[in-house]
N, C-alpha and C positions, 0 to 999 in steps of 0.2 A: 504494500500500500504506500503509496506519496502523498506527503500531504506542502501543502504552503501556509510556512508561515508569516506568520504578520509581524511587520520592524516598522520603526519609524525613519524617518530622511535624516542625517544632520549632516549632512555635507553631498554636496551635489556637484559632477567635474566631468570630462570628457576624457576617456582615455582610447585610442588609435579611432578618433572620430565617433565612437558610441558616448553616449550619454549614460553615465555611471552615477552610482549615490554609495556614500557609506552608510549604514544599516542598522541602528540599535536595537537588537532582539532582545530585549529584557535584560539589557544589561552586559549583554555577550555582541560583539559588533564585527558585521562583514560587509563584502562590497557585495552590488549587485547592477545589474545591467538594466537601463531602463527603458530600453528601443520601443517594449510594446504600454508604458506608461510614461510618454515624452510629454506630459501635461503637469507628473509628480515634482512637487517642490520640499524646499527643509520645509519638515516641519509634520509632512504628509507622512500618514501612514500608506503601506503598501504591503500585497501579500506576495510572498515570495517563494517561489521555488525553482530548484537548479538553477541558481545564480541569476534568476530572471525576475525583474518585478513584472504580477500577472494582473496587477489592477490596484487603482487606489481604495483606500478603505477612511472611513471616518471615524474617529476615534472609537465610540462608542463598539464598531461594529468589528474593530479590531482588540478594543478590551475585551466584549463576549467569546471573539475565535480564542484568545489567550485562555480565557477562565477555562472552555471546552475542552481544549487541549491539555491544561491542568487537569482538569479532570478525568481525560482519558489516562494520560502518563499515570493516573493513582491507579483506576482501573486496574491496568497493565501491570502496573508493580503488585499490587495484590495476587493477580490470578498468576503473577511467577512465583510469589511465595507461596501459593495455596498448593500449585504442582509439585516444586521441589520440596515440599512438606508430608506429598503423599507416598 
């Protein structure tokens, strides 16, 4: 399964002619490529995957995907302890 996650903008630059942004993922920060969201500015959220921003997102709609994803990652931890338990 892939999933994209959601970062916000703080830095926005062009490198070999693409439009690039650096990426704060909750704290954890990478670049990303913004060819199919050339509208995103600092400040924006965006959802991301394979180094690609795939759409802006507004705040709101990017704190829900994060809580989600929280929530699966516990999920997922639990039913790996519940196996290696049996």
């Amino acid at each position: 399964m892939c999933l994209a996650i959601p970062g916000k903008i703080i830095a926005r630059f062009e490198e070999s002619g693409l439009p690039m942004a650096e990426i704060d993922f909750a704290g954890a920060r990478n670049r990303a490529c913004l060819s199919y969201t050339p509208e995103a500015e600092v400040g924006d959220y965006v959802l991301v995957h394979a180094g690609f921003a795939l759409q802006t997102l507004n705040e709101d709609e990017a704190r829900a995907s994060l809580i989600e994803l929280s929530r699966l990652s516990s999920l997922m931890a639990a039913d790996a302890e519940s196996e290696s338990g049996s």
